[in-house]
PLY file of the C-alpha trace (Angstrom):
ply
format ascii 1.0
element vertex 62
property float x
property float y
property float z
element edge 61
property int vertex1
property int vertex2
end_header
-11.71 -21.82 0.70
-12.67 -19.84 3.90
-8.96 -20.48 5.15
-7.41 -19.20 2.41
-9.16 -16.10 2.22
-8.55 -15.66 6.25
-4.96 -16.18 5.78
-5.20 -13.84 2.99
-7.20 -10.80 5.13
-4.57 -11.62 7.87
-1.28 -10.94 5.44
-2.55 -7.75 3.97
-3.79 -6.26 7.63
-0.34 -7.18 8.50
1.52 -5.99 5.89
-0.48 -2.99 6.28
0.30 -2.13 9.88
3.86 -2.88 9.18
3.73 0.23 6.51
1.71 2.22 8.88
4.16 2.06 11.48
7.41 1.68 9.39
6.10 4.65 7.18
3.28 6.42 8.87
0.07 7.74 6.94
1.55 8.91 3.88
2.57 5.18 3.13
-0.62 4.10 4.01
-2.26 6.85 1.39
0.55 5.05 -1.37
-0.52 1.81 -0.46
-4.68 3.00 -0.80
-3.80 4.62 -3.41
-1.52 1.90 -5.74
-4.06 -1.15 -4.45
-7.09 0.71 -5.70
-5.39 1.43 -8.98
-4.64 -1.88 -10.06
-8.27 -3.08 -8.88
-9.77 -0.05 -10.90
-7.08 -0.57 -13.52
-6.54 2.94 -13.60
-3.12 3.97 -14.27
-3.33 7.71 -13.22
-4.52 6.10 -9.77
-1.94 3.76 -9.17
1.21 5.75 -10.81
0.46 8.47 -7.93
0.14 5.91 -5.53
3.34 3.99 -6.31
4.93 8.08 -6.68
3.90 8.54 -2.63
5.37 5.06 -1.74
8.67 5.63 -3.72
8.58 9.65 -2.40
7.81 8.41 1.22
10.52 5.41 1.28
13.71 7.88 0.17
12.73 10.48 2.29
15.13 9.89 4.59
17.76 9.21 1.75
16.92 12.98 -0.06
0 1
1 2
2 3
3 4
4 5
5 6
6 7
7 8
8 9
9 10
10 11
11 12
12 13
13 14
14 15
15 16
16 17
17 18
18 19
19 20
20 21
21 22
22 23
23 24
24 25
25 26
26 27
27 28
28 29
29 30
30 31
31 32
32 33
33 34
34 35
35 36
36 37
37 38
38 39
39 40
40 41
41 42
42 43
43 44
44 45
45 46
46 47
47 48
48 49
49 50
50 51
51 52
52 53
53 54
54 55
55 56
56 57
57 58
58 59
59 60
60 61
């Protein structure tokens, strides 16, 4: 059980820093943001959140 929740710790720190530097801080803020919404099951929480990731991603494209 210990493995799997190392393994786990290692994706999400991963996945993380690949936002971070992919996206900067204002995809890390989404990411905060939409992961503590679902935990809290608050909706307002995580609809801003996943608003900043989807704002953040077609930056570029607007």
């Amino acid at each position: 059980m210990p493995v799997i929740a190392l393994l786990a710790a290692v994706f999400v720190v991963g996945f993380e820093q690949i936002v971070q530097w992919r996206y900067g801080a204002t995809g890390v803020v989404g990411l905060l943001l939409l992961s503590i919404g679902v935990k809290a099951k608050n909706p307002t929480c995580s609809s801003i959140g996943a608003v900043v990731l989807a704002l953040t991603v077609s930056g570029p494209a607007l």
